[in-house]
C-alpha positions as CSV (number, residue, x, y, z in Angstrom):
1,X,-65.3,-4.7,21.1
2,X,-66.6,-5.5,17.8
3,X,-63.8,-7.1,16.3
4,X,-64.1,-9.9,19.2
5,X,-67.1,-11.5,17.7
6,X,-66.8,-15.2,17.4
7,X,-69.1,-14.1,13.8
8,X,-67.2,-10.9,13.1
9,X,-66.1,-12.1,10.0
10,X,-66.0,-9.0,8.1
11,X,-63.4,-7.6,6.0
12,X,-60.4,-6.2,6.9
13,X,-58.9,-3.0,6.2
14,X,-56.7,-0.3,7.6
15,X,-57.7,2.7,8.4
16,X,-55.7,6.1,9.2
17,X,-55.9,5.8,13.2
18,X,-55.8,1.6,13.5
19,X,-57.2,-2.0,11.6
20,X,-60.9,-2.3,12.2
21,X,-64.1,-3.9,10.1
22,X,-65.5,-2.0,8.0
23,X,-68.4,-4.7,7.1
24,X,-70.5,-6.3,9.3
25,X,-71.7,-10.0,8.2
26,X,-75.5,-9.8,9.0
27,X,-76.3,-13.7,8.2
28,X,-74.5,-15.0,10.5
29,X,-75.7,-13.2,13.8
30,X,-79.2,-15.0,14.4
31,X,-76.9,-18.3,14.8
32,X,-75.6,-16.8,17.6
33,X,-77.4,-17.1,21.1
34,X,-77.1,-14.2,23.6
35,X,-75.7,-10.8,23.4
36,X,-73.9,-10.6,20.2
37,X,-71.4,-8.4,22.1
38,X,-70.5,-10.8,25.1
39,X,-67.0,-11.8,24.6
40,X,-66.4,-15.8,25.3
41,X,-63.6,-16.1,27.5
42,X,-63.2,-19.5,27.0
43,X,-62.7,-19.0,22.7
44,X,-59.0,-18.9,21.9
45,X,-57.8,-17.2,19.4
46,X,-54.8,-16.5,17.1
47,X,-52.9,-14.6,20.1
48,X,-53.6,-16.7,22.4
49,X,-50.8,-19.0,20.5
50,X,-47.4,-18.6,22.4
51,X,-45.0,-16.3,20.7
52,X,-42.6,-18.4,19.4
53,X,-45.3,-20.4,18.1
54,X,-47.0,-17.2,16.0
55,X,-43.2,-16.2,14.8
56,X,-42.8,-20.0,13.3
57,X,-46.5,-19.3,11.2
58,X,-45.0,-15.4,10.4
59,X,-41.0,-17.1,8.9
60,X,-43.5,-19.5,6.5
61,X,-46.1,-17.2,5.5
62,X,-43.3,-14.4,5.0
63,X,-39.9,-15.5,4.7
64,X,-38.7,-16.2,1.0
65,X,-35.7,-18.2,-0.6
66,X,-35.0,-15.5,-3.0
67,X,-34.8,-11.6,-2.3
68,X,-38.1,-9.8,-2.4
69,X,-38.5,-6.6,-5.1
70,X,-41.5,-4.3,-5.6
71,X,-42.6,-5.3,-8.6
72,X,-42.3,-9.0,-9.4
73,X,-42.8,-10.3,-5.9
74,X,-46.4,-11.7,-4.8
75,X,-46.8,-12.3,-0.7
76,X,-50.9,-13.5,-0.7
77,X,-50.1,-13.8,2.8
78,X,-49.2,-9.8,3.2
79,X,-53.4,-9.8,4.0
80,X,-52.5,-11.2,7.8
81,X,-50.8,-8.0,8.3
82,X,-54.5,-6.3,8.2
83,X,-55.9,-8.2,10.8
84,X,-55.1,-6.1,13.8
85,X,-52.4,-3.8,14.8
86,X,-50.2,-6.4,17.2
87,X,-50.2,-9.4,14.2
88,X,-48.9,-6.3,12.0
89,X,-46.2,-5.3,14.5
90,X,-44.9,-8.9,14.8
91,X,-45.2,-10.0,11.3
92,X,-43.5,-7.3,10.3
93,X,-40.5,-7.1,12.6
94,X,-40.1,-10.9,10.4
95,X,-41.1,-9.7,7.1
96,X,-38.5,-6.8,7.4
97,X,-36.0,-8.3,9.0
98,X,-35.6,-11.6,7.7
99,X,-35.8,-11.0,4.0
100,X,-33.2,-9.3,1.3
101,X,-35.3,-7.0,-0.3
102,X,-33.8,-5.9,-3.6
103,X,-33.8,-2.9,-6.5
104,X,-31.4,-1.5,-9.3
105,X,-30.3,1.5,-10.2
106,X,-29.3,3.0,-13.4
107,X,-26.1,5.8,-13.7
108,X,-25.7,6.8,-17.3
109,X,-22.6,9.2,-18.1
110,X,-23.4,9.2,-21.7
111,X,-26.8,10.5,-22.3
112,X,-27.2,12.7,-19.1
113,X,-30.3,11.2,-17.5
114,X,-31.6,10.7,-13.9
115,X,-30.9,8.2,-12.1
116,X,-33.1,5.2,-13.2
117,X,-34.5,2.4,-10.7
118,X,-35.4,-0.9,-11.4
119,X,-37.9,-3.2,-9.8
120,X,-38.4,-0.4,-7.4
121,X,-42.1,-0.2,-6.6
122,X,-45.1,2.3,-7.5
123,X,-46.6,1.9,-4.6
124,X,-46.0,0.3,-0.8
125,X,-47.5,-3.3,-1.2
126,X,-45.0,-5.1,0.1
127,X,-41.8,-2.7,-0.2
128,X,-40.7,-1.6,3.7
129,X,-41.4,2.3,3.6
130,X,-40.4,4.7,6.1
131,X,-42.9,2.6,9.1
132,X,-40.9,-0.1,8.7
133,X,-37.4,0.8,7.7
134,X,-36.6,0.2,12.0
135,X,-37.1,-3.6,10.9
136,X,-35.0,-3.8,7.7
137,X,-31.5,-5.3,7.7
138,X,-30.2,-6.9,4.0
139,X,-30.5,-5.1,1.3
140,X,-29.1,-5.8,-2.0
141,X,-28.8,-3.1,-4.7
142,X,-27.7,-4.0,-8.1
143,X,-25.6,-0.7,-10.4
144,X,-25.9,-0.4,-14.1
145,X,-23.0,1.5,-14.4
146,X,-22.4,3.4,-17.8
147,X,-19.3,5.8,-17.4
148,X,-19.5,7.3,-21.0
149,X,-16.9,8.8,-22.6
150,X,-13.3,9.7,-21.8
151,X,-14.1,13.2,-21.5
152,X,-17.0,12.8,-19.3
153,X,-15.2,12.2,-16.0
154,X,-17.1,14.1,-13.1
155,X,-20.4,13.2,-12.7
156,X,-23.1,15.9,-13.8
157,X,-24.6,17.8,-10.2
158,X,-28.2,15.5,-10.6
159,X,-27.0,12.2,-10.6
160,X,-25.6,13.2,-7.2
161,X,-27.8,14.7,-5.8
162,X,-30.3,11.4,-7.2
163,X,-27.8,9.4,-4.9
164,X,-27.7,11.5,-1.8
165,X,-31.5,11.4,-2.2
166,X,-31.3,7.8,-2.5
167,X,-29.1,7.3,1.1
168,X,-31.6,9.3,3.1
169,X,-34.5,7.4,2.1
170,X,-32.7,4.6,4.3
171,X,-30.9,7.3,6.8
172,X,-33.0,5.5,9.6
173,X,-31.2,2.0,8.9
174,X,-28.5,2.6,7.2
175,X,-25.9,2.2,9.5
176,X,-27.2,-1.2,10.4
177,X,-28.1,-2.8,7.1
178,X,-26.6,-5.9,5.4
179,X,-25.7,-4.1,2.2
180,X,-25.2,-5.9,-0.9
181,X,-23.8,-3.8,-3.6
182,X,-23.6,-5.5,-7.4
183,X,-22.2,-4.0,-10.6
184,X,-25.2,-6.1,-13.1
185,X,-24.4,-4.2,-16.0
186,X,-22.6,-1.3,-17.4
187,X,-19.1,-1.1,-19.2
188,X,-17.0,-0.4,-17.0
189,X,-14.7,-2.5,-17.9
190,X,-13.5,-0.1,-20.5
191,X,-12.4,1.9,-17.4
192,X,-8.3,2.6,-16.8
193,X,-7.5,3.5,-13.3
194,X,-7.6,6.5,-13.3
195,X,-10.7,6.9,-14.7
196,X,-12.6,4.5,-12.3
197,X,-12.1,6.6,-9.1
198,X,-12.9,9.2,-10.6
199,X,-16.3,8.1,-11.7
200,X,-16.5,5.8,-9.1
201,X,-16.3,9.0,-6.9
202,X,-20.1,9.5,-7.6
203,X,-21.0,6.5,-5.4
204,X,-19.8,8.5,-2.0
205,X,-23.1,9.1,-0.5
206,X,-24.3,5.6,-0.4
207,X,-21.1,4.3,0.6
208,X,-21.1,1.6,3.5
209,X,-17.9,0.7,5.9
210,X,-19.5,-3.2,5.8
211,X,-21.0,-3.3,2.6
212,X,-20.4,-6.5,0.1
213,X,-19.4,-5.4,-3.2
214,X,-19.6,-8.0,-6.6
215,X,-18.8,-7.5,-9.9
216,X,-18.2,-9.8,-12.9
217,X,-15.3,-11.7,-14.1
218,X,-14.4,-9.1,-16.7
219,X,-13.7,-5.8,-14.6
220,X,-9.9,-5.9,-14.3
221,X,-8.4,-6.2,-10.3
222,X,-7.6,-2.1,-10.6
223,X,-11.0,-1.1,-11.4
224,X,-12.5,-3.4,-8.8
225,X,-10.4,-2.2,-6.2
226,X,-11.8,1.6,-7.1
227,X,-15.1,0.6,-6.9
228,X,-14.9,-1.1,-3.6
229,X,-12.7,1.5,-2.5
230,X,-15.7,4.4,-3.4
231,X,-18.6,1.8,-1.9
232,X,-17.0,0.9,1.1
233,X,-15.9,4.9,1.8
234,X,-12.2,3.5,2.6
235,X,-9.9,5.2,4.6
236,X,-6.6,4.6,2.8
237,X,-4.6,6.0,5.8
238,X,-6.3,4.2,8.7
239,X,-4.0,1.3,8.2
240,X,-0.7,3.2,7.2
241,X,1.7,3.9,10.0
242,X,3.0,7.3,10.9
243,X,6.4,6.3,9.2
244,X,4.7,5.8,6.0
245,X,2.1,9.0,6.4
246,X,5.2,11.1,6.4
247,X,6.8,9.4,3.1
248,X,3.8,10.2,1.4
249,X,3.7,13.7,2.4
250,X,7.1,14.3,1.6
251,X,6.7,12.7,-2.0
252,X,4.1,14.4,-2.5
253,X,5.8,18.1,-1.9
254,X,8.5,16.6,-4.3
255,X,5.7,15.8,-7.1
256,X,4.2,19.4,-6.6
257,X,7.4,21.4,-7.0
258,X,8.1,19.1,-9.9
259,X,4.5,19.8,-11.4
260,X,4.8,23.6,-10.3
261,X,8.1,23.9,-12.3
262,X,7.2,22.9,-15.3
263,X,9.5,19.7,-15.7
264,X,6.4,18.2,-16.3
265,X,4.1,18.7,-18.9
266,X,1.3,18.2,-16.7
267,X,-1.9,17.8,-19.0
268,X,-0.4,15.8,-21.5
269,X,0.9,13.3,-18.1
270,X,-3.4,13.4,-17.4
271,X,-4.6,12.8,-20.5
272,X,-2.5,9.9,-20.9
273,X,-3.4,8.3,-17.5
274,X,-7.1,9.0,-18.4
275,X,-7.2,7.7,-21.9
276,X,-4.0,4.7,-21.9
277,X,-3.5,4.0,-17.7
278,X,-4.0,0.8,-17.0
279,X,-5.4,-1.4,-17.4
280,X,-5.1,-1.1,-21.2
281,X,-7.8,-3.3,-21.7
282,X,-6.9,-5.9,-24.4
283,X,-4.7,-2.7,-26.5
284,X,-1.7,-4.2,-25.2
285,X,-1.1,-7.0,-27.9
286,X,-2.7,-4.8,-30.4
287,X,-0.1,-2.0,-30.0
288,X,2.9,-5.0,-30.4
289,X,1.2,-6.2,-33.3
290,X,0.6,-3.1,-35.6
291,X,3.8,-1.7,-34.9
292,X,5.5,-4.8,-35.5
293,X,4.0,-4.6,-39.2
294,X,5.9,-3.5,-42.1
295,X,4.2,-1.6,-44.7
296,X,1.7,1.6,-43.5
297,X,1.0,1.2,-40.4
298,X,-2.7,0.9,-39.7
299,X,-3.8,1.0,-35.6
300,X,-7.0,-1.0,-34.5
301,X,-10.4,0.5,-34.0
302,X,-9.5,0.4,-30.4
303,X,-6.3,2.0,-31.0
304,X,-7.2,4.5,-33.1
305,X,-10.3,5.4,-30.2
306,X,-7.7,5.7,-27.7
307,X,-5.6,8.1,-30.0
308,X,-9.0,10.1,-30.8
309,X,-9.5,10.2,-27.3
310,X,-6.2,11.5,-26.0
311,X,-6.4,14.2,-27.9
312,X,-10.1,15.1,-27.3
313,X,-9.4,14.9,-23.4
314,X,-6.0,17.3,-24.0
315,X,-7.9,20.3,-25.7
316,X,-10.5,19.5,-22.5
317,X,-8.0,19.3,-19.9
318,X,-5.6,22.4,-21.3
319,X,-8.7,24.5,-22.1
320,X,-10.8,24.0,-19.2
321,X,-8.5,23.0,-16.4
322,X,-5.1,24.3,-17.1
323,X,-1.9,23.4,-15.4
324,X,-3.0,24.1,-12.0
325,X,-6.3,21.2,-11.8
326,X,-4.4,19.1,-14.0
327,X,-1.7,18.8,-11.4
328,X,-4.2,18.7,-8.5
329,X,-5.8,15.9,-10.2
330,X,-2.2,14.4,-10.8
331,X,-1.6,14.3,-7.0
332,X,-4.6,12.7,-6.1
333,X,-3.7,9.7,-8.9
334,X,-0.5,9.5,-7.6
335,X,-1.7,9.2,-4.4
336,X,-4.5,6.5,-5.8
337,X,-2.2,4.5,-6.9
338,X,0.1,4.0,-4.0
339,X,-3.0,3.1,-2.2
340,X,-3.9,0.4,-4.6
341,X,0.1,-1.3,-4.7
342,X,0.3,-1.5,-1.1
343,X,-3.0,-3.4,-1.4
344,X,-2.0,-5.2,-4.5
345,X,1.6,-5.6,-4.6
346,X,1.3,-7.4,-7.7
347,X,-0.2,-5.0,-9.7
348,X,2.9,-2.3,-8.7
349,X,4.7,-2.3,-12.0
350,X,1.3,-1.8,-14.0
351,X,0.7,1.3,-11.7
352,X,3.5,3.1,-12.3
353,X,3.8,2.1,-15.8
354,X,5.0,5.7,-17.6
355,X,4.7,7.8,-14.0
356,X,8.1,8.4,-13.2
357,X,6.8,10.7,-10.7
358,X,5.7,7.4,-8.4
359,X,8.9,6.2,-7.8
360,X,10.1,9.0,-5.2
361,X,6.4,7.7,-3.4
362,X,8.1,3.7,-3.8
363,X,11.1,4.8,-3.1
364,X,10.2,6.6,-0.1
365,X,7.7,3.9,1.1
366,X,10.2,1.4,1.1
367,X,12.5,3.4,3.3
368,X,9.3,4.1,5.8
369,X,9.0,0.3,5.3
370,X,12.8,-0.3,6.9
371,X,12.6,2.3,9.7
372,X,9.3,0.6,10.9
373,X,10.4,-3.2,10.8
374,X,14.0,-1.8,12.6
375,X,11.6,-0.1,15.3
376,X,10.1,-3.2,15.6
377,X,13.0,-5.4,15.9
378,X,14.2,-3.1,18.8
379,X,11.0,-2.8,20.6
380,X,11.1,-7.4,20.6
């Protein structure tokens, strides 16, 4: 074979089929006495090495400190992956494997666009592509996460469909990545409760049971919890027992008749939640401190924003939705937020601050609560 020259120092290149040389050093060939095509058994070569002795040269050449991206990262090394097809197999099972390879992406509420990527690369220097997705296991995917305005909470059609689109590009690895999810920028710590799952509900198709979720210091406790909820797909009943499953059903029958009646006035109970739910966001003090003042009575910028928006989202909600979605959508906060106190039983009176609706689902979980520990006590 050609490419077993001790002087077939030619350059390499793939081609569709397999690596081969594509140029043939001519000066060298006349140093060489015998039939240029004779192979010398006793010439060792790179493969010749023992395995674990190739795979220690592959981790320096290929394994970096910091997470690889396809458009700042430079590998001058990636070149031994041309040499023949078995260095390109092993190096990459390394390469793939034992780097976090890393991109952002870009989800804008406010002005309507596509999903944006960053450091994502043009092209497949170094970036694994569909070949080599068997190898790749940690990934790390930082959100810029703009949620727009009150108004604006379902996500339009093509920024999920840019997601889904997104998750089966990696269907082949998915379930066995090391997923790093990170919220870089964004304002989403603007976001009440109620708002953040249901923006956050946008992030379903890439969600991952064992994914790692970080966010910064100034996204309240609530709206971190929604996020990792809608990342990690949670199942909120998987850890509930059968006492408390049926609590929740039966408050929730007792919230629907209530909402179906009229006794509440449904739209005005959603546009609140939307627009003032906690967490308030650093309104709390400012509400004490106008109201406190004598003389007219002049709110804050981000009071008077909230009161703008409350009544923007009511003309929405009564126009658009009426009394029937709004109520749906009631039910599934409620439900929401029962979720997020029996994780976070410290956050319980901000949760149902103003829902008076939530106590029959306390009220009722706390009796579930008793019958199980008494089942428990009798069953020791």
């Amino acid at each position: 074979m050609l490419s077993n020259h001790p002087f077939a120092l030619g350059e390499l290149q793939p081609t569709n089929n397999d690596f081969s040389i594509i140029k043939w050093h001519p000066l060298l060939e006349p140093q060489y006495k015998g039939n240029p095509h004779t192979h010398d058994p006793t010439r060792k070569g790179f493969l010749d090495l023992p395995g674990e002795l190739r795979n220690q040269i592959y981790r320096l050449e290929f394994v970096q400190r910091k997470a690889i991206d396809g458009r700042r990262t430079k590998l001058p090394s990636i070149v031994l992956l041309r040499t023949c097809k078995k260095v390109n197999e092993e190096a990459s099972s390394i390469l793939y494997s034992e780097n976090i390879f890393t991109f952002g992406i870009a989800i804008n509420f406010t002005n309507l666009q596509r999903m944006g990527l960053h450091c994502f690369p043009l092209g497949f220097h170094v970036w694994p592509s569909c070949t080599h997705q068997q190898w790749l296991r940690k990934l790390h995917i930082g959100i810029s996460f703009t949620p727009g305005g009150v108004i604006d909470f379902a996500a339009p059609q093509f920024i999920i469909e840019d997601i889904k689109a997104m998750r089966e590009a990696y269907e082949e690895c998915w379930e066995d990545l090391d997923l790093t999810y990170e919220m870089c920028e964004g304002t989403c710590d603007r976001l009440t409760f109620t708002m953040a799952w249901l923006k956050f509900g946008c992030f379903g198709p890439i969600s991952h049971p064992h994914c790692k979720v970080q966010v910064k210091d100034n996204i309240s406790p609530l709206v971190r919890w929604c996020l990792e909820a809608a990342l990690t797909g949670r199942d909120h009943y998987q850890n509930l027992y059968e006492e408390q499953v049926h609590a929740l059903d039966e408050a929730s029958r007792i919230a629907q008749d209530s909402y179906n009646s009229g006794m509440h006035r449904v739209c005005t109970d959603l546009s609140w939640r939307l627009v003032w739910g906690c967490p308030i966001e650093n309104t709390r003090a400012g509400i004490v401190n106008w109201i406190g003042q004598a003389g007219p009575v002049v709110a804050p910028i981000p009071i008077r924003r909230r009161i703008y928006d409350q009544k923007e989202v009511y003309h929405r909600v009564s126009n658009a939705m009426g009394d029937s979605m709004a109520a749906d959508i009631l039910m599934d906060d409620n439900l929401m937020r029962v979720f997020a106190a029996l994780d976070m039983p410290e956050e319980k009176d901000l949760l149902i601050e103003k829902c008076a609706e939530l106590r029959i689902y306390f009220a009722l979980q706390e009796m579930a609560a008793k019958v199980v520990a008494l089942d428990s006590s009798l069953q020791s």
